[in-house]
C-alpha positions in Angstrom: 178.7 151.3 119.9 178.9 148.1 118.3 175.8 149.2 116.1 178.3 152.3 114.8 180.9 150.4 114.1 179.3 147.7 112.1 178.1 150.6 110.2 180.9 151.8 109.9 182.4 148.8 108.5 179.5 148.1 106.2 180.0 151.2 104.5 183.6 150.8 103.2 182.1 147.3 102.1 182.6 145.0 104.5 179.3 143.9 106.6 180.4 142.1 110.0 178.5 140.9 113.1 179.7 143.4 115.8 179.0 140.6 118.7 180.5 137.5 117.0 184.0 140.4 117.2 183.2 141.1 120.8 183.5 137.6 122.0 186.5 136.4 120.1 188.1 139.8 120.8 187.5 139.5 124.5 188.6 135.9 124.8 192.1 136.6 122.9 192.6 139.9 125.2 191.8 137.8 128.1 193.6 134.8 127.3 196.5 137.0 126.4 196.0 138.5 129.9 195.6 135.1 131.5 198.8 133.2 129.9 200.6 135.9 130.7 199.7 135.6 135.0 199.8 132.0 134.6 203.4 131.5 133.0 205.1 134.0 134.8 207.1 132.0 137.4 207.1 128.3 134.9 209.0 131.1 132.6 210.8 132.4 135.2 212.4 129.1 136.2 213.3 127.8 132.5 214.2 130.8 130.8 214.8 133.6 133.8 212.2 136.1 131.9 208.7 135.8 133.2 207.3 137.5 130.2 208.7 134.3 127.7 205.8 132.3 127.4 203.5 136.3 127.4 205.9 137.5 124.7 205.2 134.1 122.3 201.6 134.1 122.7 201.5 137.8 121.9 203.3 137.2 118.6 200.9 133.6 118.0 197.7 135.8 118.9 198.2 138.4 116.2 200.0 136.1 113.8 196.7 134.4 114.0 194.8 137.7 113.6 196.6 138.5 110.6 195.7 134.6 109.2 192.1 135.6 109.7 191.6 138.4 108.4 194.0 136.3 105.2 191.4 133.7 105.7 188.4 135.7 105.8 189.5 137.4 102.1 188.2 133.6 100.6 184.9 133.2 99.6 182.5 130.5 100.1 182.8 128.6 97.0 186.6 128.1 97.0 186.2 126.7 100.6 183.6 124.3 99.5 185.6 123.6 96.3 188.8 122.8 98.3 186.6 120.3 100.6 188.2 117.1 99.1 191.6 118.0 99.3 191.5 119.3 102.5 190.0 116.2 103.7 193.6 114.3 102.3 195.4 117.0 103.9 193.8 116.1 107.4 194.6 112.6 106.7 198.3 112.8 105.7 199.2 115.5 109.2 197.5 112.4 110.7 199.6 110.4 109.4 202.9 111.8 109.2 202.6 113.1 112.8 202.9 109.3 113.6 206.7 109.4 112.1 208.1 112.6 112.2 205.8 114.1 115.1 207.5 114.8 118.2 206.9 113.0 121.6 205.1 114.6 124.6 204.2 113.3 127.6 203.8 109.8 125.9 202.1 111.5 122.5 202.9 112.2 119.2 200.7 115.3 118.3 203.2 117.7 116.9 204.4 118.3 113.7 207.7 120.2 113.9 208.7 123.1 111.5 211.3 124.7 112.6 210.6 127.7 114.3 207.2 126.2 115.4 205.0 122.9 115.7 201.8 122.3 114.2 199.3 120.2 116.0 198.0 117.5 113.7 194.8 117.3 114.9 193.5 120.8 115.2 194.3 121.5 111.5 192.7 118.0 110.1 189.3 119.1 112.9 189.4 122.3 110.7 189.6 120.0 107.3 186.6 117.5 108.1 184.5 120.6 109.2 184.9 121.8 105.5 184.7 118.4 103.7 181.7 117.4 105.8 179.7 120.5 105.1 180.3 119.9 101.2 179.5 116.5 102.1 175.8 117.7 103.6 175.5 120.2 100.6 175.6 117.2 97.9 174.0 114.4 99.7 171.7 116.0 102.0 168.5 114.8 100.8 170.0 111.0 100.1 171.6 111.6 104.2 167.7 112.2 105.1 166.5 109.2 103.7 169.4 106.5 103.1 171.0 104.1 105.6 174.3 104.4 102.6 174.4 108.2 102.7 173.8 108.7 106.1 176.7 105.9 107.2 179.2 107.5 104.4 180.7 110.1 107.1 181.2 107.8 109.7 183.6 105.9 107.2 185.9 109.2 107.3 185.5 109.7 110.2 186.6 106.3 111.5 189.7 106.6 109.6 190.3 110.0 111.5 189.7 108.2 114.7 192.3 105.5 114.3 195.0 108.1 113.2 193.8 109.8 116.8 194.2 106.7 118.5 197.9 105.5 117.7 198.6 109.5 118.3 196.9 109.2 121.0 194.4 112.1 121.4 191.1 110.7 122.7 190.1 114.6 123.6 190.4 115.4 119.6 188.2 112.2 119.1 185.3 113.6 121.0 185.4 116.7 120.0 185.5 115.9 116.2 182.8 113.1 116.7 180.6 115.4 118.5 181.1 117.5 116.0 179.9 115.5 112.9 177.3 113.6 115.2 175.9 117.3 115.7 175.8 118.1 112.1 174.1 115.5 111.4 171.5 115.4 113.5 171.3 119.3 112.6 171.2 117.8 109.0 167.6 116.4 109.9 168.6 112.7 109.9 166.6 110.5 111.5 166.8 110.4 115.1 165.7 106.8 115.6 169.4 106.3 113.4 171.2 108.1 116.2 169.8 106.0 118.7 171.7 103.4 117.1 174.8 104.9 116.5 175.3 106.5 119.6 175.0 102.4 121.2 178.0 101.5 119.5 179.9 104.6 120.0 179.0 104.5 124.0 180.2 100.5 123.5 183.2 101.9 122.0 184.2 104.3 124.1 183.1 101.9 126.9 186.1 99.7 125.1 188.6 102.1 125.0 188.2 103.4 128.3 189.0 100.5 130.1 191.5 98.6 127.4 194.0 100.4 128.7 195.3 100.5 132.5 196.5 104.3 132.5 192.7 104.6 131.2 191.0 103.3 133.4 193.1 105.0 136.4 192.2 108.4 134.5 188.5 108.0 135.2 188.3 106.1 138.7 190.7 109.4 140.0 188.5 111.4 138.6 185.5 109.7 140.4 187.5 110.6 143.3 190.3 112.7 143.1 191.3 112.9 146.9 191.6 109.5 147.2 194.9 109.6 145.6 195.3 113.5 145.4 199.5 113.1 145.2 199.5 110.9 142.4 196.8 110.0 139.7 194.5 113.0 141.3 197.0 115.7 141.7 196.4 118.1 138.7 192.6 117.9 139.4 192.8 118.4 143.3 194.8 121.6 142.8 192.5 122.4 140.1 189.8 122.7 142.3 192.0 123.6 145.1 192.7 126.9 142.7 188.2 127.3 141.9 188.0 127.2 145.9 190.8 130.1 146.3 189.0 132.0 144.1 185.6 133.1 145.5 183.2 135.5 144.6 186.1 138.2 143.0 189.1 136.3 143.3 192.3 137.0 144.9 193.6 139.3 141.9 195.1 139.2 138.9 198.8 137.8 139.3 198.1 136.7 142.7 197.0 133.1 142.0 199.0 130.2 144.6 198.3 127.6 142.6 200.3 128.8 139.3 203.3 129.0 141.8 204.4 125.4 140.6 201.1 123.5 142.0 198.9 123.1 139.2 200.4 121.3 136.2 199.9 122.9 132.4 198.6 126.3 134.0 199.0 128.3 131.0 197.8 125.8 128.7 195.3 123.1 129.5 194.2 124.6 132.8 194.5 127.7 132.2 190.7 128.1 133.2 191.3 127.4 136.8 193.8 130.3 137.1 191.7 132.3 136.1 188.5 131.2 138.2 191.4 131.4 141.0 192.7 135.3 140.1 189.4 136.5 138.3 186.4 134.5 141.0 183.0 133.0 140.3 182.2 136.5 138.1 185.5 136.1 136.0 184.3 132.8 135.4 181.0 133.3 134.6 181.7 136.1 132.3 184.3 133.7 130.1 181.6 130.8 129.9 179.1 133.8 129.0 181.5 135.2 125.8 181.8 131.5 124.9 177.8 131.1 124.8 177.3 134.5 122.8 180.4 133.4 119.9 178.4 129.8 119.9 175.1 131.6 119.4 176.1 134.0 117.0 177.7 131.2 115.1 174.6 129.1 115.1 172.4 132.1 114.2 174.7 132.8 111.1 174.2 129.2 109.9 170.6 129.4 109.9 170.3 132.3 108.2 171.9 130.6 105.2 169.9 127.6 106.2 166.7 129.8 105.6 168.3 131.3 102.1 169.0 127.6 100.8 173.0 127.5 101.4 173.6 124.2 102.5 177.1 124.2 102.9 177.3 127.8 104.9 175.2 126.5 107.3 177.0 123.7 108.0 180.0 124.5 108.3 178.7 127.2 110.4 176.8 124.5 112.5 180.1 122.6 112.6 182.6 125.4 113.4 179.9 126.7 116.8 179.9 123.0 117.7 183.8 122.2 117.9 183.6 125.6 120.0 181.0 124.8 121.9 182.2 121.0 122.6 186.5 122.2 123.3 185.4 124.9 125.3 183.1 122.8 127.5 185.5 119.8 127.9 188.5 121.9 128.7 186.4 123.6 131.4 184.1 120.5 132.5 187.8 118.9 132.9 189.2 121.8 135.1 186.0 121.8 137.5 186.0 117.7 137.7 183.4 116.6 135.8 185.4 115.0 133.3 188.4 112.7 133.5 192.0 114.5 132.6 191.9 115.5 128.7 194.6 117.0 127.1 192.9 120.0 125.2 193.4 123.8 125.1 190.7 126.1 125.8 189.4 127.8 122.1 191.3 131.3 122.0 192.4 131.7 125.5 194.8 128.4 126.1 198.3 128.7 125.2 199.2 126.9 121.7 199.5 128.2 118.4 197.7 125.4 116.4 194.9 126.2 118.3 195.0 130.0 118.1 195.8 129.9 114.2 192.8 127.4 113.5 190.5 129.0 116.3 191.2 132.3 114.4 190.3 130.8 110.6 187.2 129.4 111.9 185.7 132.7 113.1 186.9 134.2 110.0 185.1 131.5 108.2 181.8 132.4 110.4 182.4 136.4 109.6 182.5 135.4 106.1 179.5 133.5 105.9 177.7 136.9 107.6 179.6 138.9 105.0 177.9 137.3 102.2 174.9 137.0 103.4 174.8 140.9 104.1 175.6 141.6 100.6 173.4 139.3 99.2 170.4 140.9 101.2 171.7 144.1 100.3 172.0 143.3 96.7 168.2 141.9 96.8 167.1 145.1 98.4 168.7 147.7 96.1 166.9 145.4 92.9 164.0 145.5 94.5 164.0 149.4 94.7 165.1 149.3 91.5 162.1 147.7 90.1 159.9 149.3 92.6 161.2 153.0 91.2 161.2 151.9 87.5 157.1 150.5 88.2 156.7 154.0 89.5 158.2 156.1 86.8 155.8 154.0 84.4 
């Protein structure tokens, strides 16, 4: 099936990979599903409709659609082109989210515009991801070979970091320094360098974790949740409280206990556990699975541009498959315990519009990059028949 439609598609001119659609089209169906379950009685009790916070992420999820398939219409070289100035646009969200953002459980991450907010950080992750992958592009074989090239990045990136910290967002700082540690290393730096670097980033971290009391309480409750399970280890507790419910199958859609006002953020930041709770162990599995294949696809995209010589498609291909890879694994490593409490939505599936919208333009990006590539092979092949027919006419 997924063979006959990309057929299909490549025939009125537009080549896509059938399995990089399956996975993101499964995870916003699903997360639709799941939102919907898990807000049901929050929406109930602040609005008195249970389908509120269902109906909004209906209209984000193909609001966000409709920006991919916008997004997806660019090509390659104005993205690259634009990699400077969206690298100042990253920076100034960062910064004016700091004055006119509005406050949230003790952060300032939102931008407000009206009708909606725009998260700061997801749109500047999106941003460095692009200037980055120019970045690698121009300076690759100086990044390779120089201490200067190869420390360049981490300049941006520290500036990033200490617009994340006054926020503060410390989830959006691992995931984006993950991110540009990955490409790197993908870049084929030196790994004797990243021995280095990743000292003073543990000693950082290190420093951070514990310069701060409500830090440091994060990570020894998450050491051992039950020790204060009705205070700084309550939303983990019932988070696994919710995994526990949910067995091998589940106790069925709609019929989680822990959505019923136990579990803090259940339609946003632990979303996850509701649906390990409603969905079981296989519901699980199969989410972590369409989360594997989109990453893999991803990766496989990039290094087939790689192997054709385009640097920056396979970077920011590299880049987009590891912010994936990294939210997605946080958000759930931090709903089954084995991360402290992060603040950070679940790629496609969580509630939050930033995240849909830029979760959306990413994938569209890594369709894209397919999309060329395809025509490009295609466009080889029909001039080599070419020459192969005009040899034989001779």
């Amino acid at each position: 099936m997924l063979a006959r439609w990309e057929k299909r598609l490549s025939t009125q001119g537009q080549p896509t990979d059938g399995w990089l659609l399956l996975a993101t089209a499964s995870l916003l169906i699903i997360g639709w599903v799941m939102v919907t379950s898990a807000s049901s009685e929050i929406a109930t009790s602040l609005t008195g409709n249970p389908y509120y916070f269902s109906i909004r992420h209906g209209v984000l999820v193909v609001f966000s659609v409709l920006v991919g398939l916008f997004a997806l219409r660019i090509p390659l070289e104005r993205w690259r082109a634009w990699g400077p100035s969206l690298l100042l646009v990253g920076v100034v969200l960062l910064i004016a989210v700091l004055f006119i953002g509005r406050e949230v459980n003790g952060s300032k991450r939102w931008i407000p515009l009206g009708i909606a907010n725009v998260q700061a950080s997801e749109v500047a992750k999106l941003c460095l991801i692009v200037y980055f992958a120019d970045y690698l592009q121009r300076y690759l074989p100086e990044v390779r070979r120089d201490w200067g090239a190869f420390l360049r990045p981490f300049v941006v990136l520290g500036v990033y970091v200490v617009l994340l910290i006054f926020e503060p967002d410390y989830g959006a700082i691992v995931v984006i320094g993950g991110c540009m540690m990955g490409m790197l290393l993908m870049s084929g730096a030196p790994l004797w360098r990243f021995g280095l670097v990743t000292i003073l980033v543990v000693a950082a971290a290190g420093f951070l974790a514990v310069a701060e009391p409500y830090r440091l309480e994060r990570i020894t409750s998450f050491a051992n949740p039950w020790a204060d399970q009705y205070a700084s280890g309550y939303q983990l507790t019932q988070a696994l409280i919710a995994f526990g419910r949910g067995h091998w199958l589940g106790l069925g859609l709609g019929n989680s206990v822990q959505k019923l006002f136990y579990l803090p953020e259940a339609h946003t930041d632990f979303v996850f556990a509701v649906l390990a709770e409603e969905l079981g162990l296989i519901g699980a599995v199969s989410v972590v699975c369409l989360f594997a294949l989109l990453i893999f696809r991803g990766i496989r995209i990039g290094r087939k541009a790689e192997l054709r010589g385009w640097a920056f498609s396979a970077y920011l291909c590299y880049g987009i498959s590891l912010v994936f890879g990294a939210q997605a694994f946080i958000n759930i490593a931090v709903s089954t315990g084995m991360l402290p409490t992060k603040g950070l939505t679940l790629p496609l599936l969580s509630y939050g519009g930033s995240s849909l919208v830029v979760s959306c333009v990413m994938v569209a990006m890594l369709l894209r990059v397919d999309a060329e590539l395809r025509a490009k092979m295609r466009a080889s092949r029909v001039a080599r028949q070419a020459k192969q027919s005009e040899q034989g006419e001779r």
